[in-house]
N, C-alpha and C positions, 0 to 999 in steps of 0.2 A: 095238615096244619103246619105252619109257620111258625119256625121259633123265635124270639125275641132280638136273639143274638143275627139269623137274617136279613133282617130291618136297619140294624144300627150302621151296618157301611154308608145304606141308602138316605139315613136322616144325617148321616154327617157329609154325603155330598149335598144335601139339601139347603143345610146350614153353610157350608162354604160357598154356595154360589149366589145364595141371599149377602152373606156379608162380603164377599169380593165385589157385589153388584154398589151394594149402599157404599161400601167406602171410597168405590173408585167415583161416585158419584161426588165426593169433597174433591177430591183430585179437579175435578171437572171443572166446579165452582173456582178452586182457586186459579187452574191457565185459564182458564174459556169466559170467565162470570155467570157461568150458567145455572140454573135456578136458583136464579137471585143473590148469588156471589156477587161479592165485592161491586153490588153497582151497576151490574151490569158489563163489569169492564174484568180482562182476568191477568195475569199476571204475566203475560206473553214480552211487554215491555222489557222487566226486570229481571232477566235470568239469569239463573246462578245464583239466586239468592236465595237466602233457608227457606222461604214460603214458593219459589218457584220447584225448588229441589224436593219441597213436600209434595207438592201437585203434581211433580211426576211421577213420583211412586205410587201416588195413592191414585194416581191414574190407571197405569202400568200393570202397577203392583194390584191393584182390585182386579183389573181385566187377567190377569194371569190366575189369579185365584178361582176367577167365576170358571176358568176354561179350564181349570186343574190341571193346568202345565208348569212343572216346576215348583209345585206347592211347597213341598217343606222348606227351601231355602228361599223364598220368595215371603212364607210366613214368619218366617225368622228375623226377615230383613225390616219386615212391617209391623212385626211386635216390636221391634228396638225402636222404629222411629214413633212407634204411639209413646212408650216408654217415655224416650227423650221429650214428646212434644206436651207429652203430663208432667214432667219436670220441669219446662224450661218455661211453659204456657199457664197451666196451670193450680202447680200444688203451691209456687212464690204467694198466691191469692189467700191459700188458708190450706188447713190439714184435709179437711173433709171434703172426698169430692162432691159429695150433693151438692157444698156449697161453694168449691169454687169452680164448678163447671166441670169438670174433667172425668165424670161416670162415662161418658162414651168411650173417653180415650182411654181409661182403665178395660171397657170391657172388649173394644177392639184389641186391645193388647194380648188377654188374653187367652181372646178365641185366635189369635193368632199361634198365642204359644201351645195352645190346645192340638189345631190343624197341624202346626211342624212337627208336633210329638207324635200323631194318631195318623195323621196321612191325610191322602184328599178324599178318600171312600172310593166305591166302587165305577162315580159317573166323572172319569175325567179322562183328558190328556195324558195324564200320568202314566195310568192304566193301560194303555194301548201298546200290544206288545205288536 
C-alpha cells in the first residue's frame, strides 16, 4: 500500500505541467495570434513593449515550467508578472476579481508562488542529477 505523502510529489508535477502548458498558451496568443488572439495577428510587430514582453515569458516562462527546468526562479518571475498584470490590468476595474476579470491572474499567481515554494515534484528537468 501507498501512502498519501507518495502521491503528492507526483500531483504537484501534474499540476505544473497542466499550468506551464495553459499559460504559455496566452503567451502564444499574444506574439503568434493564435487561438484567436488578437485577431488573428500577434504582437511580433511591436517589440519591447509591455504586452510583447508578457508574451515572452508567458511563452518561455509556461514552456520551462511544463519541462521543470528551472522551476522555482522561473515561478517566481511569473508570479510577479501575474501580480503586476492584476494591478495594472485589472483590480483599476473594481475590488473584486469575479468582477473585474482578473480570478485567473490571481490564481496563476499563486500556483506560481505555490511551485517556487514547494519545487517542481518529482517529473522534471530539475530533478535530473
Amino acid at each position: 500500500m501507498t501512502r498519501r505523502g507518495d502521491w503528492q510529489g507526483y500531483a504537484r508535477s501534474i499540476l505544473r505541467i497542466v499550468v506551464g502548458l495553459t499559460f504559455s498558451l496566452h503567451g502564444w496568443q499574444k506574439l503568434f495570434g493564435m487561438f484567436g488572439g488578437l485577431g488573428g495577428h500577434g504582437a511580433r510587430a511591436r517589440l519591447w513593449t509591455e504586452f510583447w514582453v508578457a508574451g515572452v515569458l508567458e511563452t518561455l516562462g509556461g514552456l520551462l515550467i511544463v519541462l521543470g527546468l528551472f522551476t522555482r526562479p522561473v515561478a517566481f518571475l511569473l508570479c510577479g508578472e501575474m501580480a503586476v498584470a492584476y494591478f495594472r490590468a485589472h483590480f483599476p476595474r473594481g475590488f473584486w476579481p469575479i468582477l473585474n476579470g482578473g480570478e485567473l491572474g490571481i490564481l496563476y499567481c499563486f500556483v506560481f508562488l505555490y511551485l517556487c515554494a514547494a519545487g517542481p515534484g518529482p517529473i522534471s528537468l530539475d530533478r535530473r542529477k
